[in-house]
TIKE-650607 format. One record per residue (C-alpha): residue number from 0; x, y, z. Coordinates in Angstrom, 1 decimal, padded with zeros to 4 digits, always signed. Example, Ala and Ser with C-alpha at 12.3 -4.5 7.8 and 13.67 -1.06 7.14 Angstrom:
<pts>
+-----+--------+--------+--------+
!   n !     xx !     yy !     zz !
+-----+--------+--------+--------+
!   0 ! +012.3 ! -004.5 ! +007.8 !
!   1 ! +013.7 ! -001.1 ! +007.1 !
+-----+--------+--------+--------+
</pts>
This chain:
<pts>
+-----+--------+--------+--------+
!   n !     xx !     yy !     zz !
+-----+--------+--------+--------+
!   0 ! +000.0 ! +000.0 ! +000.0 !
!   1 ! +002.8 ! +002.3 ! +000.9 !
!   2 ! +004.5 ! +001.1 ! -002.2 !
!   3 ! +000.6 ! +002.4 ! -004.5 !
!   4 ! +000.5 ! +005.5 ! -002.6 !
!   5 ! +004.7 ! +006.4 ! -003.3 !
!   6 ! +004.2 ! +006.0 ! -006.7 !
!   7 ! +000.5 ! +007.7 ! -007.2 !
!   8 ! +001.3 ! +010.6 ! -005.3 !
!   9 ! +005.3 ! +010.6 ! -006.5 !
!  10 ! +006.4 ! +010.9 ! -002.9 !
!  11 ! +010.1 ! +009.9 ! -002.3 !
!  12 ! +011.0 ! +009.5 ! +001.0 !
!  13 ! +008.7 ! +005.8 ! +002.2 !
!  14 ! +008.1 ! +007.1 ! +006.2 !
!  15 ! +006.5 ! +010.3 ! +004.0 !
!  16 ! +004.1 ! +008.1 ! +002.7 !
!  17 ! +003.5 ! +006.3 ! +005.4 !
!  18 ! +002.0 ! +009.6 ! +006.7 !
!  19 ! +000.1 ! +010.2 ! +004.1 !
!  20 ! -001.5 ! +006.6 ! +003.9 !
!  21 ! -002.4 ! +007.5 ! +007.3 !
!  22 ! -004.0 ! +010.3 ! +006.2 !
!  23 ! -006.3 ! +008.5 ! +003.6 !
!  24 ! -007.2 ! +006.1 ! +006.3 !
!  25 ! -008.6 ! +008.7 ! +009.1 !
!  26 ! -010.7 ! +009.9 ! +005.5 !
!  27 ! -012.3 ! +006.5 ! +005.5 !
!  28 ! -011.2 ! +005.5 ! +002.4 !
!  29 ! -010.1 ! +001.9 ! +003.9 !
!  30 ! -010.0 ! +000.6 ! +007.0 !
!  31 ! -007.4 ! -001.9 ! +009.2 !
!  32 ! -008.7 ! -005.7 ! +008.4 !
!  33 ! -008.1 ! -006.2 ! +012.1 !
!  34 ! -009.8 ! -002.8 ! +013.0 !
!  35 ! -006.8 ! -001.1 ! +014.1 !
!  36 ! -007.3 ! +002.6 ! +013.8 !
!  37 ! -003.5 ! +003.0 ! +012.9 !
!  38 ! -001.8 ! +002.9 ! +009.8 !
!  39 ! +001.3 ! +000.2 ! +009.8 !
!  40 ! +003.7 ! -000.5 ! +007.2 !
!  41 ! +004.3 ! -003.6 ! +008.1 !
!  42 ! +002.6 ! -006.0 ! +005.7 !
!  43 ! -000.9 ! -005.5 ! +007.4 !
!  44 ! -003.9 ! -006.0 ! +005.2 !
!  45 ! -006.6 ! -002.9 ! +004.3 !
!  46 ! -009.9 ! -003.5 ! +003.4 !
!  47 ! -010.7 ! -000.7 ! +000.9 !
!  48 ! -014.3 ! +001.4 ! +002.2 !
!  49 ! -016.1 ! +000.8 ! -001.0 !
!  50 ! -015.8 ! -003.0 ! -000.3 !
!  51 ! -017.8 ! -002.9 ! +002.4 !
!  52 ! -020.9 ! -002.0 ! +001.4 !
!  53 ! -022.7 ! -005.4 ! +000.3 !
!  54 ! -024.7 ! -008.0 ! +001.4 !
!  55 ! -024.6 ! -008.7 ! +004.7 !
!  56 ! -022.8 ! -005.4 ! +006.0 !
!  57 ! -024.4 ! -002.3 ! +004.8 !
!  58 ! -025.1 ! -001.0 ! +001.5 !
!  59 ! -025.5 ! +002.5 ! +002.3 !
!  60 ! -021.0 ! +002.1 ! +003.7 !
!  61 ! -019.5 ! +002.4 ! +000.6 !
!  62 ! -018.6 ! +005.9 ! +002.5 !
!  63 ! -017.8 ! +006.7 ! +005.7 !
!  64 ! -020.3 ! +010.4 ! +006.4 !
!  65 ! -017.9 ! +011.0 ! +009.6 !
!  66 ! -014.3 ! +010.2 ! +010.6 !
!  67 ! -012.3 ! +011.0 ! +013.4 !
!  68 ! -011.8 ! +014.7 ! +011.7 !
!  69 ! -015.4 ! +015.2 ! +011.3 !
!  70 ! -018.7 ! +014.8 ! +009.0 !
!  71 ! -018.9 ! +015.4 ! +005.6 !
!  72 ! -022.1 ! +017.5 ! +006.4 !
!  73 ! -023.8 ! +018.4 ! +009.4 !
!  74 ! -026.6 ! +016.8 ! +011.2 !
!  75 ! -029.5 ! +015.8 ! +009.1 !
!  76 ! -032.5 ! +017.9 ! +010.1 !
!  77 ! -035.2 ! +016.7 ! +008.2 !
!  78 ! -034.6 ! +013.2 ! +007.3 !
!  79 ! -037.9 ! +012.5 ! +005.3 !
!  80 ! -036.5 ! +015.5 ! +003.0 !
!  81 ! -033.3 ! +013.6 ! +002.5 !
!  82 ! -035.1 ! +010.4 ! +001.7 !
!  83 ! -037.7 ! +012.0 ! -000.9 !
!  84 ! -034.6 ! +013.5 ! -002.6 !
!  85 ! -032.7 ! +010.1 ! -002.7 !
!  86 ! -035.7 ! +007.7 ! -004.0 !
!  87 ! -036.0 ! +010.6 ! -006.5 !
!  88 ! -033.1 ! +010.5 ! -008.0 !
!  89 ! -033.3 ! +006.6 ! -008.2 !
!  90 ! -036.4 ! +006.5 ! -009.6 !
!  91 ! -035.1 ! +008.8 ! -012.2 !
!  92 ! -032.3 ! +006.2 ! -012.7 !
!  93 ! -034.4 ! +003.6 ! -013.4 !
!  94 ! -037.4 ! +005.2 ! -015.4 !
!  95 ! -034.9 ! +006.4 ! -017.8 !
!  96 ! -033.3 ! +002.9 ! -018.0 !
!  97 ! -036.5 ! +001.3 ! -018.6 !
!  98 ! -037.4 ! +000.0 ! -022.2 !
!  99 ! -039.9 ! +001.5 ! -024.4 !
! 100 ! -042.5 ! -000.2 ! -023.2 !
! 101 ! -041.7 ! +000.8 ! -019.6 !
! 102 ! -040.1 ! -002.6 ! -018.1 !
! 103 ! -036.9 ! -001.7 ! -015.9 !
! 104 ! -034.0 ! -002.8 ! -016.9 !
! 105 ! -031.2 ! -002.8 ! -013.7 !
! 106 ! -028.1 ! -003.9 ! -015.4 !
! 107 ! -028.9 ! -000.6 ! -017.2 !
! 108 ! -029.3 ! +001.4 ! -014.4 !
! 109 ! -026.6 ! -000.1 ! -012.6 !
! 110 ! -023.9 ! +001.2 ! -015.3 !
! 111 ! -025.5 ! +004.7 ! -015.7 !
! 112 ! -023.0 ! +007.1 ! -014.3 !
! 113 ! -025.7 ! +008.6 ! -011.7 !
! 114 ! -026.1 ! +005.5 ! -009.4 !
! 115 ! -022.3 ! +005.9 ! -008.6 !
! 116 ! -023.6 ! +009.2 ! -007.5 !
! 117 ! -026.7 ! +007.9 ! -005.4 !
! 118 ! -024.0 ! +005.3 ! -003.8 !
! 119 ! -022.1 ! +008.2 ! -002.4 !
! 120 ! -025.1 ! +010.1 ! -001.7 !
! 121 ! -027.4 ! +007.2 ! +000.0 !
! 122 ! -024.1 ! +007.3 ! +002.8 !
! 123 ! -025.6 ! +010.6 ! +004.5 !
! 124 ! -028.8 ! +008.4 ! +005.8 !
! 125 ! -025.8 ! +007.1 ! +008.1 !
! 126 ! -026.8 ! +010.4 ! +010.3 !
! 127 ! -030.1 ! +009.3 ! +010.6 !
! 128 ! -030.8 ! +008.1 ! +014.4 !
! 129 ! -034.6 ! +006.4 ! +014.3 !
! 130 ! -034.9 ! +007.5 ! +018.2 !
! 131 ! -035.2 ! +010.9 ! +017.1 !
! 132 ! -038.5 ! +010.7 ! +015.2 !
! 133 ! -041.6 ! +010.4 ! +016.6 !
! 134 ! -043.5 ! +007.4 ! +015.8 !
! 135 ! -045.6 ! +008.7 ! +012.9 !
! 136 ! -042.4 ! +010.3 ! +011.0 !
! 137 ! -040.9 ! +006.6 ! +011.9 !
! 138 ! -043.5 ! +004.5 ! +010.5 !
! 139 ! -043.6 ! +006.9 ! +007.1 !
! 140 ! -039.7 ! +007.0 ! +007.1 !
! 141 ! -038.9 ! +003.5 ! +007.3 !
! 142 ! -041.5 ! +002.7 ! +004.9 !
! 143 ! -040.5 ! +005.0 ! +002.3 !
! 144 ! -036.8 ! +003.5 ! +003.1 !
! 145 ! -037.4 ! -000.1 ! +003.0 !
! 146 ! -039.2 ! +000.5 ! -000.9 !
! 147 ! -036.3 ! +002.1 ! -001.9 !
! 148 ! -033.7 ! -000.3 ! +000.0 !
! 149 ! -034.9 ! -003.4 ! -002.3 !
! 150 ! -034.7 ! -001.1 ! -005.6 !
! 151 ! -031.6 ! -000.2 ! -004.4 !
! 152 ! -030.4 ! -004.0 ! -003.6 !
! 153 ! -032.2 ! -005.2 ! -006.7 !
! 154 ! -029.9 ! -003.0 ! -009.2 !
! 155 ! -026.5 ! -003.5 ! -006.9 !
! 156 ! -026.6 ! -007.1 ! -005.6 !
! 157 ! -029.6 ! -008.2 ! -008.1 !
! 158 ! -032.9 ! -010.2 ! -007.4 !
! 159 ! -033.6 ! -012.5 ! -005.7 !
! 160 ! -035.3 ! -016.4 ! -006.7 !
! 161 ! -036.1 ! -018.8 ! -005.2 !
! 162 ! -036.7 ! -018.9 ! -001.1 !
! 163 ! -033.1 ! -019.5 ! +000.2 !
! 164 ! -032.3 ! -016.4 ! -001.7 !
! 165 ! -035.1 ! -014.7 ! -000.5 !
! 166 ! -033.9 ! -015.5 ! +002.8 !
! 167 ! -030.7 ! -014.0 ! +002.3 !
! 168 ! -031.7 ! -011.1 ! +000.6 !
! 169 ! -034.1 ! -009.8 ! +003.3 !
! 170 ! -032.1 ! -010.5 ! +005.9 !
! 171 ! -028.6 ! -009.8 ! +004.4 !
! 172 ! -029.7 ! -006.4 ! +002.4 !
! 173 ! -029.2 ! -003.6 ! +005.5 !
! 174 ! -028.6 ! -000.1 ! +005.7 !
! 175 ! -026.9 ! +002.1 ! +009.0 !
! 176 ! -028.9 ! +004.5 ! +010.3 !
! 177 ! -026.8 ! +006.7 ! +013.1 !
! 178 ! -025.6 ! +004.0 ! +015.4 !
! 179 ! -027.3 ! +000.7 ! +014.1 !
! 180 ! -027.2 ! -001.1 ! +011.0 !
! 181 ! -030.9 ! -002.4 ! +010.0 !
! 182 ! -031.8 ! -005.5 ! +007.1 !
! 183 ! -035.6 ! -005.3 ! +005.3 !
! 184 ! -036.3 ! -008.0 ! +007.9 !
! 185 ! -035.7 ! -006.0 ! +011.2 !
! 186 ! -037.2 ! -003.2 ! +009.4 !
! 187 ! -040.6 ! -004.3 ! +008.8 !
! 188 ! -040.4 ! -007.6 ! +011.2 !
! 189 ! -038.4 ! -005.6 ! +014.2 !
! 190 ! -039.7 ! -002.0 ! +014.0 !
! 191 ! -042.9 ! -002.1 ! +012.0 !
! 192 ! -044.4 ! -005.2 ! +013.1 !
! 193 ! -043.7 ! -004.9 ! +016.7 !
! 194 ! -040.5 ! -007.4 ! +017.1 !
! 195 ! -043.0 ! -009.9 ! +015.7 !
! 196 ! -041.2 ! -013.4 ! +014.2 !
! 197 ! -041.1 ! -013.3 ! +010.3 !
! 198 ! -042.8 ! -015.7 ! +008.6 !
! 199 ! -041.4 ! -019.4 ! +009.3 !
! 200 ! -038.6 ! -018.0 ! +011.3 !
! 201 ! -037.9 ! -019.3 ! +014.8 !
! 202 ! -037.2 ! -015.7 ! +016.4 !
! 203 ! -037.9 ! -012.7 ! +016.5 !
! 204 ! -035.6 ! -009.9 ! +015.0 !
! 205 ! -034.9 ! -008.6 ! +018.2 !
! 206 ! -033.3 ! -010.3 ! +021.3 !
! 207 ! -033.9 ! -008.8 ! +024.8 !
! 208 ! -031.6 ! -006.3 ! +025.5 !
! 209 ! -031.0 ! -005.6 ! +021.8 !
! 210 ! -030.7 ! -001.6 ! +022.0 !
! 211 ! -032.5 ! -001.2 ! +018.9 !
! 212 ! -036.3 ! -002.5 ! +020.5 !
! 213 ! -036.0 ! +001.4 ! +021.6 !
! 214 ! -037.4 ! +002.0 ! +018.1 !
! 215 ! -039.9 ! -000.7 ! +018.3 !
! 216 ! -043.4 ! +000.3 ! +017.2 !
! 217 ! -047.4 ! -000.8 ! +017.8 !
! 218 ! -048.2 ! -003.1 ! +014.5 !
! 219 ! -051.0 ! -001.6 ! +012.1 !
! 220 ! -051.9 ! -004.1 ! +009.4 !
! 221 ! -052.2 ! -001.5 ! +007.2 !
! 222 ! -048.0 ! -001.8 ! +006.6 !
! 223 ! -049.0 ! -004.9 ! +004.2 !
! 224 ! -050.7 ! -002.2 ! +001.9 !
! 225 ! -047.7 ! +000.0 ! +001.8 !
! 226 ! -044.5 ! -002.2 ! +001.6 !
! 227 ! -043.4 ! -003.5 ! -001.7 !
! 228 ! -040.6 ! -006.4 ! -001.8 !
! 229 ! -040.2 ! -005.9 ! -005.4 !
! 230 ! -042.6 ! -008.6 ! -006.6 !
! 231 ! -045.2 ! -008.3 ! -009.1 !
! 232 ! -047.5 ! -009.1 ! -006.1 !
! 233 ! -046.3 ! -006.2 ! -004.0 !
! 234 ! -048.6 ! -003.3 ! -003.3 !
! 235 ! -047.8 ! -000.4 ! -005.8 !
! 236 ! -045.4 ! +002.1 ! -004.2 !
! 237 ! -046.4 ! +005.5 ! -002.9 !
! 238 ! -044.7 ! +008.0 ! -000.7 !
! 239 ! -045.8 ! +008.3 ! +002.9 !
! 240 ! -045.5 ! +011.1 ! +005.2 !
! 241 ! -046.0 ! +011.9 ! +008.5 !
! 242 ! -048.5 ! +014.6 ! +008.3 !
! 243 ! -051.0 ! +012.4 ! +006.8 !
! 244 ! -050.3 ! +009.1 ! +007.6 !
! 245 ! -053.2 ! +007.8 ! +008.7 !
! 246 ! -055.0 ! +008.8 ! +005.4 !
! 247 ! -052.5 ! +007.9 ! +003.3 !
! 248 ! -052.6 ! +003.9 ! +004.7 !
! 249 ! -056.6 ! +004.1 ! +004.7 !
! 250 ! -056.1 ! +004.9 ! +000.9 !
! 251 ! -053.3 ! +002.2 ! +000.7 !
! 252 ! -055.6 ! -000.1 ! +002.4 !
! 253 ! -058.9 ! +000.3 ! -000.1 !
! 254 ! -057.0 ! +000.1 ! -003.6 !
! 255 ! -055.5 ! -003.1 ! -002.6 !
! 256 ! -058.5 ! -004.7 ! -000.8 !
! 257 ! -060.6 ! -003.5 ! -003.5 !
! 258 ! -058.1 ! -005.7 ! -006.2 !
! 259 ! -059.4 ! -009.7 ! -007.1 !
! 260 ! -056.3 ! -011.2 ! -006.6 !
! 261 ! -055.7 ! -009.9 ! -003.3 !
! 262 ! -059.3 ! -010.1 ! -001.6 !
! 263 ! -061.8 ! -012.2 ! -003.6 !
! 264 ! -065.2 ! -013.3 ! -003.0 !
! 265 ! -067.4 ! -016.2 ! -004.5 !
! 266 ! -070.5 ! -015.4 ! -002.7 !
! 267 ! -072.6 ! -018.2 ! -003.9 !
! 268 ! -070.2 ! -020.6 ! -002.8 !
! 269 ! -069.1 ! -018.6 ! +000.2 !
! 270 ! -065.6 ! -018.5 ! -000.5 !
! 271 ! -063.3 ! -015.6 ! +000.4 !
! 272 ! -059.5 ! -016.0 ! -001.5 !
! 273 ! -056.9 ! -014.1 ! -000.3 !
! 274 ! -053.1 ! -012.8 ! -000.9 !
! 275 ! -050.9 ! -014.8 ! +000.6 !
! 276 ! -049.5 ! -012.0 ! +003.0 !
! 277 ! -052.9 ! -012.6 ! +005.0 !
! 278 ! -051.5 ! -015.8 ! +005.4 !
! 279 ! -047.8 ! -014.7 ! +006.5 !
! 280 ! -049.2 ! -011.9 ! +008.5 !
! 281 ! -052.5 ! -013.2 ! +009.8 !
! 282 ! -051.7 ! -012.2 ! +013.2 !
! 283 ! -051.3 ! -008.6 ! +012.4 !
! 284 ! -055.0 ! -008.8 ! +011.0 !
! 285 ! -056.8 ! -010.6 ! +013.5 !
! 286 ! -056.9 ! -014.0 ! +015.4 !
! 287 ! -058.7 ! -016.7 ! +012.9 !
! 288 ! -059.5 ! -017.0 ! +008.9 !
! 289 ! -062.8 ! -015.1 ! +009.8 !
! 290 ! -061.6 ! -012.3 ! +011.9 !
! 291 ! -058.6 ! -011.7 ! +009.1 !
! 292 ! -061.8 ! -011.2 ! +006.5 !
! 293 ! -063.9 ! -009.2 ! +008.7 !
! 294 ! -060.8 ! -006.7 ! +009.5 !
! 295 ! -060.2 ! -006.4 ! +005.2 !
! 296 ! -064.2 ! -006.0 ! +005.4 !
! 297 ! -063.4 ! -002.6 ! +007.3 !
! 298 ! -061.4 ! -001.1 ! +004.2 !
! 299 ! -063.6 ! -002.5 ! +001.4 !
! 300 ! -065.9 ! -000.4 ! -000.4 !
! 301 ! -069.5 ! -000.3 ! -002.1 !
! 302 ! -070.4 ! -003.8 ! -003.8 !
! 303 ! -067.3 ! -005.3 ! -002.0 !
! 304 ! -067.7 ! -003.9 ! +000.9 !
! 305 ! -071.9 ! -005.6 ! +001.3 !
! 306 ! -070.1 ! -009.2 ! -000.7 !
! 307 ! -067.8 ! -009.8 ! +002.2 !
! 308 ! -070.8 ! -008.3 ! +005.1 !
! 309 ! -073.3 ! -010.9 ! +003.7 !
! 310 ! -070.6 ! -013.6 ! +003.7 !
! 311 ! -069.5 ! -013.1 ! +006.6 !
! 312 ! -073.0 ! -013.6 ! +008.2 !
! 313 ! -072.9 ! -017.4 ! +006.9 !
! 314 ! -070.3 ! -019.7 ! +006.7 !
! 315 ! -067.1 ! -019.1 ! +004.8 !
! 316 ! -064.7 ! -020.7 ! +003.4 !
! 317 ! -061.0 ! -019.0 ! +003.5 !
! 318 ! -058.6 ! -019.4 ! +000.4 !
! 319 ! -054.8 ! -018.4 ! +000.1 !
! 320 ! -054.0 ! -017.4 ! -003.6 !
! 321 ! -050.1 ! -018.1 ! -005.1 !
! 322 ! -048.0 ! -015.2 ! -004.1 !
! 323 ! -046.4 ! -013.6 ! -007.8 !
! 324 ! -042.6 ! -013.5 ! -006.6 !
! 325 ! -041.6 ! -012.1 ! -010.4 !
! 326 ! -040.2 ! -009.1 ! -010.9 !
! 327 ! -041.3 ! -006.5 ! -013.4 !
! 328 ! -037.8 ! -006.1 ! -014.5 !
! 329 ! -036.3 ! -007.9 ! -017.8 !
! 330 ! -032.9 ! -007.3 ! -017.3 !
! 331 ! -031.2 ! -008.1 ! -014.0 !
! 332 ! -028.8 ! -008.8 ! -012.1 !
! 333 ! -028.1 ! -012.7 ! -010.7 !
! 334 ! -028.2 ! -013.0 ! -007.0 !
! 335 ! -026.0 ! -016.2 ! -005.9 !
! 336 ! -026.4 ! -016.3 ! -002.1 !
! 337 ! -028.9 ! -018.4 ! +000.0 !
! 338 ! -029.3 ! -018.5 ! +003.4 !
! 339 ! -031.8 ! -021.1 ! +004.8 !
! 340 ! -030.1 ! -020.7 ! +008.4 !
! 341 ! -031.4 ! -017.6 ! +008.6 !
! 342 ! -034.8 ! -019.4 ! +009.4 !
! 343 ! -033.0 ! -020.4 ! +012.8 !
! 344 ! -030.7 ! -018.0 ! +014.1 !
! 345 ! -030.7 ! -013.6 ! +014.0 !
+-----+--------+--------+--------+
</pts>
């Protein structure tokens, strides 16, 4: 390393560059392998910063925001204003990547020139301490971030198939927000649902004593209406904000119960069929088939709304339709890693 830096910044004398390798470290462009905070020459291996930020670490890394000599900007202030700006300039990445007929394509968007920008950019959320917002501005800020977390895994790590890669991708796809590091599983699982276990895991995300329960909040169902995972199947996204929260998931909540493939009814035969996250999350909803109906019955409107009342008076049969994992996408990149142990252990 002191041998790269000699030559690339034509410094002579070796202890010189020693000094200015130390430099370079203390900026956060790579770190010690063994964590040391001092620069050696002495053969010790350096991790490069960029490097970091990948599965199982934190995406949002590639940059260190503060080092020992300071922040590259000052606190963030209004943290839903940073995020809006972000997704924007993401979603700009990928609409004009998309084909002519409007299909994403991510290995596009991953080589345009402005995503290198967002990955510098998408390091200032490290500032953001979830303690410091009240529970609304939580629930619409960590919403917001998780639907722009998986576009931004999708084009950097690619998408996953499969559920051992679904596994991994959920669990292993994380961002660091001021002191903690989060994954789209202790996002929606730890802080959205309550600490509740994901579906067909053993534990919750959360062990006692785990600092981040601080940020905890009450479950409301109505986060199934607002989250998208990337699949076809996924609630469209919108932008939530704290002001008008409440409204905003009510609206969330009728446009998707009022959709056939996720609520819908045979009323001769008495059968109700529903999307499969009813199924994964029917605790959230209510205790029983019946009382998860009766609770989507609440959001329904006109002609659905009297179809599942009048059903619900006799005897009903409950249905789970086949969850649409595609993605919209039609050019993307391979994801390699599974991770079934995640099932069992945090």
């Amino acid at each position: 390393l002191v041998d790269f830096v000699q030559k690339r910044f034509s410094i002579g004398d070796r202890a010189e560059a020693g000094e200015a390798a130390q430099i370079l470290m203390r900026s956060g462009l790579f770190a010690d392998a063994r964590m040391s905070d001092k620069f050696q020459d002495n053969g010790t291996y350096y991790r490069f910063q960029k490097d970091e930020a990948r599965l199982w670490t934190a995406l949002n890394t590639q940059r260190k925001w503060c080092t020992p000599d300071g922040c590259v900007t000052g606190a963030v202030n209004r943290p839903a204003a940073l995020l809006k700006k972000l997704k924007g300039d993401l979603g700009k990445i990928v609409n004009d990547t998309s084909t002519p007929e409007g299909a994403p394509d991510l290995v596009a968007a991953a080589k345009d020139a402005r995503f290198a920008d967002f990955l510098d950019a998408v390091c200032e959320l490290q500032l953001v301490d979830l303690a410091g917002l009240a529970p609304k501005a939580r629930t619409a800020f960590i919403i917001n971030l998780y639907n722009m977390m998986v576009v931004h895994a999708n084009i950097q790590i690619g998408v996953p198939t499969g559920d051992g890669q679904r596994l991994a991708f959920f669990n292993g796809v994380r961002y660091t927000l001021g002191p903690h590091t989060f994954s789209l599983n202790e996002l929606e699982n730890g802080i959205l649902r309550g600490n509740r276990k994901p579906p067909y895991h053993l534990n919750k995300p959360f062990a006692a004593g785990d600092p981040r329960l601080a940020v905890v909040l009450p479950v409301d169902h109505r986060i199934h209406f607002a989250l998208n995972c990337g699949a076809k199947a996924c609630p469209p996204v919108k932008w939530f904000t704290e002001e008008a929260l409440d409204e905003e998931l009510g609206i969330a909540a009728q446009a998707w119960v009022e959709l056939e493939d996720n609520v819908g009814v045979d009323a001769g035969k008495g059968v109700v069929t529903l999307s499969q996250i009813c199924n994964w999350y029917g605790a959230d909803f209510g205790k029983g088939s019946q009382e998860v109906v009766r609770t989507l019955a609440q959001h329904a409107l006109g002609d659905k709304k009297a179809t599942l009342t009048d059903v619900l008076c006799k005897k009903t049969t409950v249905k789970y339709s086949p969850y649409d994992w595609s993605n919209p996408a039609v050019n993307v990149v391979p994801f390699k890693e599974s991770c079934y142990k995640c099932l069992l252990v945090r």
